[in-house]
C-alpha positions in Angstrom: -4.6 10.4 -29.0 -2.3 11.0 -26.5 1.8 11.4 -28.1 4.2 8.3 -27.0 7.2 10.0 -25.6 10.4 8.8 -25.0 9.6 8.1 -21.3 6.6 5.9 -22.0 8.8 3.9 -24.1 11.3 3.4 -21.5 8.2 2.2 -19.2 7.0 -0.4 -21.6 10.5 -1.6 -22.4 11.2 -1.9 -18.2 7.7 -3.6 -17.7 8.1 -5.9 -20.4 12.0 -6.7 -19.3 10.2 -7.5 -15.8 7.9 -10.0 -17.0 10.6 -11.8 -19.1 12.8 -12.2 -15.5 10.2 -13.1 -13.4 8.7 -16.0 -15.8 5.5 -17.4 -13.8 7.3 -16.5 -10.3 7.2 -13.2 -8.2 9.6 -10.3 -9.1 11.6 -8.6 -6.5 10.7 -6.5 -4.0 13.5 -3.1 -4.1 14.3 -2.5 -0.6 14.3 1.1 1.3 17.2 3.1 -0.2 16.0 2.2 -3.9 15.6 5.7 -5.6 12.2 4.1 -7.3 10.7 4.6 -3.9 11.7 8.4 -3.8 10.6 9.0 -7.0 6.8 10.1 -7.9 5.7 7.9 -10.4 4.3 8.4 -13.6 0.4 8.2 -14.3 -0.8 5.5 -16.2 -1.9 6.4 -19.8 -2.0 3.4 -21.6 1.7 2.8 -22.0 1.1 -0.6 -21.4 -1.3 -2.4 -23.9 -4.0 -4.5 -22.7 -1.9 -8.2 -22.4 0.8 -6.3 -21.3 -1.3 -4.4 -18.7 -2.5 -7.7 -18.2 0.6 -9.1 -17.2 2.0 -6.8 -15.4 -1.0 -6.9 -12.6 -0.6 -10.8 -12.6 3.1 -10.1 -12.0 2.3 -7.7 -9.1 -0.2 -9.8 -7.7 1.3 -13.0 -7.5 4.0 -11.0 -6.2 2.6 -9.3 -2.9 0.6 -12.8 -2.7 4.2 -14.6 -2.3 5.7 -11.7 -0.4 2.9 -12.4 1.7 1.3 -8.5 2.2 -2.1 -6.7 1.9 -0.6 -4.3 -1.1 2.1 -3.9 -3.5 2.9 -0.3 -6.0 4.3 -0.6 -8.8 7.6 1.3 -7.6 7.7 -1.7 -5.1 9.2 -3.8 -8.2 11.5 -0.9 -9.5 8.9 0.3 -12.2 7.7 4.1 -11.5 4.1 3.4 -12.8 0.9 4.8 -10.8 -0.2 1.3 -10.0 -1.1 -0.6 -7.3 -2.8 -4.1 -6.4 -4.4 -4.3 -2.9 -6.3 -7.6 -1.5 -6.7 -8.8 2.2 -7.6 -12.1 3.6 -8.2 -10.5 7.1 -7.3 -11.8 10.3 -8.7 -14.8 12.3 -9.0 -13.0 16.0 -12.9 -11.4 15.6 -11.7 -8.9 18.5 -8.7 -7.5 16.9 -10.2 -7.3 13.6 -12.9 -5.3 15.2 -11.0 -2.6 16.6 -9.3 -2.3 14.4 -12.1 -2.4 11.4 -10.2 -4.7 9.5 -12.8 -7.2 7.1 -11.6 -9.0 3.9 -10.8 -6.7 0.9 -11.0 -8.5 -2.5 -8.3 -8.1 -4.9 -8.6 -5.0 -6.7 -6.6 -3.3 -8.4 -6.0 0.9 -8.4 -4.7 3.3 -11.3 -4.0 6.6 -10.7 -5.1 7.2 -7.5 -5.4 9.8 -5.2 -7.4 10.2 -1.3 -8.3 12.8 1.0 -9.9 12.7 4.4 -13.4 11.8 4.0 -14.5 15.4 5.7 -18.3 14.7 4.5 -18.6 11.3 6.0 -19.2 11.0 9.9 -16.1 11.1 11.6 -14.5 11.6 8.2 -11.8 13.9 10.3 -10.7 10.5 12.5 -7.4 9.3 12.4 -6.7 6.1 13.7 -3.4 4.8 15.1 -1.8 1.2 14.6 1.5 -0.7 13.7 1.9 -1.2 10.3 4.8 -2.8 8.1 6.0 -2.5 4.6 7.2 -5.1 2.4 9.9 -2.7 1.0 11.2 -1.8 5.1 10.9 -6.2 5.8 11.3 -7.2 9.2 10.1 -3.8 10.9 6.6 -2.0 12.1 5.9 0.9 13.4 2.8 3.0 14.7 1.2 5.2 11.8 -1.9 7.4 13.0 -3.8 7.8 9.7 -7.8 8.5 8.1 -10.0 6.6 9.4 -12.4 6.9 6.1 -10.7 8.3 3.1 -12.7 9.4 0.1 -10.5 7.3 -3.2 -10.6 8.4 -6.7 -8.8 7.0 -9.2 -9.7 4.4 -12.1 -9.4 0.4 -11.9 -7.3 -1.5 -14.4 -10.1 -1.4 -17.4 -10.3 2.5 -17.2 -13.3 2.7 -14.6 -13.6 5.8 -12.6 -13.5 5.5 -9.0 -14.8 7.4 -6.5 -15.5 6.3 -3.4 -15.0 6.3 0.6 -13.1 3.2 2.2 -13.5 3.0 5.9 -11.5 1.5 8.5 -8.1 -1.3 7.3 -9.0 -1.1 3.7 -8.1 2.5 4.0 -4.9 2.3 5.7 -4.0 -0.3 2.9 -5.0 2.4 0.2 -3.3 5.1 2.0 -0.4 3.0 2.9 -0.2 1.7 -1.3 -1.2 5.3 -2.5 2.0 7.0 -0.9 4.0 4.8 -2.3 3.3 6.5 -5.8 3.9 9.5 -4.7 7.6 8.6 -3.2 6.3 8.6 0.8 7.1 5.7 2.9 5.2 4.3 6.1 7.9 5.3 8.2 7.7 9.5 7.0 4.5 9.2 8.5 5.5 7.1 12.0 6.0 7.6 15.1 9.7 6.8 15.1 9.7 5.9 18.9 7.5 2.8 18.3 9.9 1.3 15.5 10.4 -2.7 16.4 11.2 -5.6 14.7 8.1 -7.3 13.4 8.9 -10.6 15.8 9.3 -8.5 18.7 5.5 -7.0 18.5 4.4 -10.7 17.7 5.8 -12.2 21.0 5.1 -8.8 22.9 1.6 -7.4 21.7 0.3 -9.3 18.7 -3.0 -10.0 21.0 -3.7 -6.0 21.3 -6.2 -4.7 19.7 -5.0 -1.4 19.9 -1.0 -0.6 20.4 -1.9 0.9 24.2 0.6 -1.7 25.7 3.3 -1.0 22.8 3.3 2.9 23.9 3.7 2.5 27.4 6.2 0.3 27.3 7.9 2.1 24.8 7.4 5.6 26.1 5.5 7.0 23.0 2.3 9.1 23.2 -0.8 6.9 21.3 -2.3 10.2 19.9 -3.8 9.7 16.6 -4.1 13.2 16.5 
Protein backbone atom coordinates (compact mmCIF):
# COMPACT_ATOMS: atom_id res chain seq x y z
CA UNK A 1 0.00 0.00 0.00
CA UNK A 2 1.12 3.07 -1.22
CA UNK A 3 2.26 5.75 2.08
CA UNK A 4 -0.39 8.92 2.48
CA UNK A 5 1.89 11.91 2.42
CA UNK A 6 1.26 15.07 3.50
CA UNK A 7 0.53 16.27 -0.13
CA UNK A 8 -2.30 13.71 -0.70
CA UNK A 9 -3.85 15.01 2.37
CA UNK A 10 -3.86 18.46 1.27
CA UNK A 11 -5.59 17.03 -2.11
CA UNK A 12 -8.39 15.26 -0.35
CA UNK A 13 -8.90 18.18 2.12
CA UNK A 14 -9.00 20.76 -1.31
CA UNK A 15 -11.31 18.23 -3.18
CA UNK A 16 -13.53 17.70 -0.48
CA UNK A 17 -13.63 21.79 0.43
CA UNK A 18 -14.72 22.00 -3.41
CA UNK A 19 -17.64 19.83 -3.22
CA UNK A 20 -18.83 21.51 0.11
CA UNK A 21 -18.79 25.14 -2.11
CA UNK A 22 -20.14 24.06 -5.06
CA UNK A 23 -23.29 22.11 -3.37
CA UNK A 24 -25.33 20.49 -6.46
CA UNK A 25 -24.02 23.49 -8.88
CA UNK A 26 -20.85 23.91 -11.04
CA UNK A 27 -17.50 25.04 -9.41
CA UNK A 28 -15.51 27.72 -10.85
CA UNK A 29 -13.58 27.70 -13.74
CA UNK A 30 -9.72 29.50 -12.58
CA UNK A 31 -8.97 31.76 -15.39
CA UNK A 32 -5.40 32.02 -17.42
CA UNK A 33 -2.89 33.48 -14.89
CA UNK A 34 -4.05 30.93 -12.11
CA UNK A 35 -0.67 29.16 -11.11
CA UNK A 36 -2.92 25.67 -10.96
CA UNK A 37 -2.67 25.94 -14.73
CA UNK A 38 1.29 26.16 -14.63
CA UNK A 39 1.62 23.65 -12.33
CA UNK A 40 1.97 19.70 -13.40
CA UNK A 41 -0.43 18.01 -11.51
CA UNK A 42 -0.17 15.17 -9.35
CA UNK A 43 -1.11 11.56 -10.55
CA UNK A 44 -3.95 10.06 -9.17
CA UNK A 45 -3.38 7.29 -6.59
CA UNK A 46 -6.35 6.84 -4.78
CA UNK A 47 -6.17 9.99 -2.64
CA UNK A 48 -9.70 10.28 -3.21
CA UNK A 49 -11.91 7.35 -1.96
CA UNK A 50 -14.45 5.92 -4.07
CA UNK A 51 -17.65 8.51 -3.07
CA UNK A 52 -15.36 11.01 -2.93
CA UNK A 53 -13.79 10.10 -6.39
CA UNK A 54 -17.33 9.85 -7.09
CA UNK A 55 -18.09 13.22 -6.43
CA UNK A 56 -15.55 14.92 -7.56
CA UNK A 57 -16.18 13.59 -11.40
CA UNK A 58 -19.98 14.59 -10.94
CA UNK A 59 -18.56 18.00 -9.81
CA UNK A 60 -16.39 18.30 -12.96
CA UNK A 61 -18.90 17.12 -15.11
CA UNK A 62 -21.74 19.05 -14.39
CA UNK A 63 -19.29 21.64 -14.40
CA UNK A 64 -17.81 21.65 -18.16
CA UNK A 65 -21.64 20.64 -18.94
CA UNK A 66 -22.74 24.26 -17.49
CA UNK A 67 -19.55 25.94 -18.77
CA UNK A 68 -20.77 24.55 -21.80
CA UNK A 69 -17.24 22.72 -23.35
CA UNK A 70 -16.11 19.36 -24.78
CA UNK A 71 -13.55 18.88 -21.65
CA UNK A 72 -12.66 20.09 -18.28
CA UNK A 73 -8.98 18.94 -15.99
CA UNK A 74 -9.02 18.92 -12.85
CA UNK A 75 -6.50 22.09 -12.59
CA UNK A 76 -9.37 23.80 -14.45
CA UNK A 77 -11.22 23.99 -10.91
CA UNK A 78 -7.99 24.92 -8.93
CA UNK A 79 -7.30 21.27 -7.85
CA UNK A 80 -3.73 19.83 -9.35
CA UNK A 81 -5.13 16.22 -9.75
CA UNK A 82 -4.36 14.18 -13.08
CA UNK A 83 -7.98 14.15 -14.00
CA UNK A 84 -10.00 14.91 -16.74
CA UNK A 85 -13.72 14.50 -17.96
CA UNK A 86 -14.27 14.72 -21.73
CA UNK A 87 -17.86 14.31 -23.59
CA UNK A 88 -19.06 15.85 -27.04
CA UNK A 89 -22.42 16.25 -28.37
CA UNK A 90 -21.00 17.12 -31.89
CA UNK A 91 -22.04 19.64 -34.12
CA UNK A 92 -25.27 19.87 -36.30
CA UNK A 93 -23.50 21.00 -39.91
CA UNK A 94 -22.73 17.15 -41.45
CA UNK A 95 -20.05 19.12 -43.68
CA UNK A 96 -18.11 20.73 -41.03
CA UNK A 97 -18.14 17.86 -38.82
CA UNK A 98 -16.73 15.90 -41.62
CA UNK A 99 -13.69 17.82 -42.23
CA UNK A 100 -13.11 18.13 -39.48
CA UNK A 101 -13.78 14.35 -38.08
CA UNK A 102 -15.69 15.53 -35.43
CA UNK A 103 -18.56 12.60 -34.26
CA UNK A 104 -20.15 12.41 -30.75
CA UNK A 105 -17.79 11.37 -27.89
CA UNK A 106 -19.64 9.87 -24.84
CA UNK A 107 -18.69 11.03 -21.52
CA UNK A 108 -15.74 9.50 -20.29
CA UNK A 109 -13.73 10.07 -17.99
CA UNK A 110 -9.48 9.93 -18.02
CA UNK A 111 -6.90 9.31 -15.09
CA UNK A 112 -3.54 9.64 -15.57
CA UNK A 113 -3.06 10.07 -18.98
CA UNK A 114 -0.54 10.43 -21.32
CA UNK A 115 -0.58 10.50 -25.77
CA UNK A 116 1.87 10.35 -28.45
CA UNK A 117 1.49 10.47 -32.17
CA UNK A 118 -0.07 7.38 -33.35
CA UNK A 119 3.25 6.64 -35.65
CA UNK A 120 1.85 2.91 -36.30
CA UNK A 121 -1.51 3.87 -37.43
CA UNK A 122 -1.92 5.26 -41.20
CA UNK A 123 -1.20 8.71 -41.26
CA UNK A 124 -0.44 8.42 -37.56
CA UNK A 125 2.29 11.43 -38.34
CA UNK A 126 -0.79 13.92 -39.47
CA UNK A 127 -1.31 17.00 -37.83
CA UNK A 128 -4.40 18.69 -38.40
CA UNK A 129 -5.03 22.48 -37.99
CA UNK A 130 -8.23 24.18 -36.52
CA UNK A 131 -9.52 27.00 -34.07
CA UNK A 132 -9.94 25.82 -30.83
CA UNK A 133 -10.99 27.57 -27.46
CA UNK A 134 -10.50 27.03 -23.82
CA UNK A 135 -12.79 27.40 -21.11
CA UNK A 136 -9.94 28.72 -18.86
CA UNK A 137 -8.83 31.63 -21.89
CA UNK A 138 -13.17 32.38 -22.34
CA UNK A 139 -14.11 34.51 -25.06
CA UNK A 140 -10.91 33.73 -27.40
CA UNK A 141 -9.84 30.88 -30.21
CA UNK A 142 -7.14 30.40 -31.88
CA UNK A 143 -5.68 27.95 -34.69
CA UNK A 144 -3.75 24.82 -33.02
CA UNK A 145 -2.15 22.28 -35.67
CA UNK A 146 -2.18 19.05 -33.63
CA UNK A 147 -2.25 14.78 -34.13
CA UNK A 148 -4.56 13.73 -36.10
CA UNK A 149 -4.66 10.10 -34.36
CA UNK A 150 -2.97 9.92 -31.05
CA UNK A 151 -2.35 6.61 -29.38
CA UNK A 152 -4.04 7.31 -25.23
CA UNK A 153 -2.96 5.46 -22.27
CA UNK A 154 -3.96 6.13 -19.16
CA UNK A 155 -6.70 4.36 -16.79
CA UNK A 156 -10.62 5.40 -16.53
CA UNK A 157 -12.10 6.41 -13.11
CA UNK A 158 -12.51 2.58 -11.78
CA UNK A 159 -8.72 1.79 -12.36
CA UNK A 160 -9.04 0.37 -16.03
CA UNK A 161 -6.11 0.55 -18.26
CA UNK A 162 -6.31 2.38 -21.37
CA UNK A 163 -4.67 2.04 -24.36
CA UNK A 164 -5.88 3.07 -27.35
CA UNK A 165 -5.74 5.40 -30.64
CA UNK A 166 -8.44 8.28 -30.87
CA UNK A 167 -8.70 9.71 -34.35
CA UNK A 168 -9.83 12.92 -35.62
CA UNK A 169 -11.94 15.74 -32.81
CA UNK A 170 -11.88 13.23 -29.98
CA UNK A 171 -8.19 13.54 -30.15
CA UNK A 172 -7.78 17.18 -30.18
CA UNK A 173 -10.22 17.08 -27.05
CA UNK A 174 -7.78 14.50 -25.38
CA UNK A 175 -4.81 16.39 -26.41
CA UNK A 176 -6.28 19.69 -25.63
CA UNK A 177 -7.50 18.13 -21.77
CA UNK A 178 -4.16 16.10 -21.43
CA UNK A 179 -1.89 19.31 -21.62
CA UNK A 180 -3.70 20.77 -19.27
CA UNK A 181 -2.18 18.21 -16.58
CA UNK A 182 0.84 18.80 -17.57
CA UNK A 183 0.73 22.86 -17.03
CA UNK A 184 0.42 23.62 -21.19
CA UNK A 185 -2.20 25.76 -22.44
CA UNK A 186 -3.91 25.78 -26.05
CA UNK A 187 -2.49 28.94 -26.74
CA UNK A 188 1.62 27.50 -26.14
CA UNK A 189 0.78 25.55 -28.93
CA UNK A 190 -1.06 28.31 -31.35
CA UNK A 191 -0.53 30.18 -33.95
CA UNK A 192 -0.62 33.49 -32.12
CA UNK A 193 -1.51 35.38 -35.45
CA UNK A 194 -4.88 33.78 -35.66
CA UNK A 195 -5.93 34.74 -31.99
CA UNK A 196 -9.75 36.32 -32.27
CA UNK A 197 -12.54 36.68 -30.12
CA UNK A 198 -14.77 33.71 -30.28
CA UNK A 199 -17.87 36.10 -31.74
CA UNK A 200 -15.69 37.38 -34.29
CA UNK A 201 -14.94 33.81 -35.98
CA UNK A 202 -18.79 33.02 -35.44
CA UNK A 203 -19.92 36.01 -37.58
CA UNK A 204 -16.71 35.76 -39.91
CA UNK A 205 -16.07 31.94 -40.56
CA UNK A 206 -18.18 29.78 -38.35
CA UNK A 207 -19.43 28.03 -41.82
CA UNK A 208 -15.61 26.89 -42.78
CA UNK A 209 -14.84 23.76 -42.54
CA UNK A 210 -11.40 24.39 -42.49
CA UNK A 211 -9.84 27.84 -41.13
CA UNK A 212 -8.53 28.62 -45.01
CA UNK A 213 -10.60 31.96 -45.07
CA UNK A 214 -9.41 32.83 -41.23
CA UNK A 215 -5.57 32.68 -42.63
CA UNK A 216 -5.87 34.75 -45.42
CA UNK A 217 -7.55 37.26 -44.03
CA UNK A 218 -5.52 37.26 -41.13
CA UNK A 219 -2.11 36.82 -42.88
CA UNK A 220 -1.14 33.48 -41.08
CA UNK A 221 0.33 30.42 -42.89
CA UNK A 222 -2.44 27.20 -42.48
CA UNK A 223 0.56 24.77 -42.20
CA UNK A 224 -0.29 21.92 -39.90
CA UNK A 225 3.09 21.11 -40.28
Amino acid sequence: MTPVTERDVALREHALRLLDAAGAGPAPIVRAGHPALRGVAVPFDGQLEGEELDGLLALMHRTMRAAPGVGLAAPQIGLPLAIAVLEDPGMTSEQVAAVRERAPLPYRVLVNPSYEPAGDEPDGDERVAFYEGCLSVPAYQAVVARWRSVRLTGADERGTALDEVVTGWSARIVQHETDHLGGTLYLDRAELRSLAAADEIGMRWASEPRPTGAAEALGFALDAG
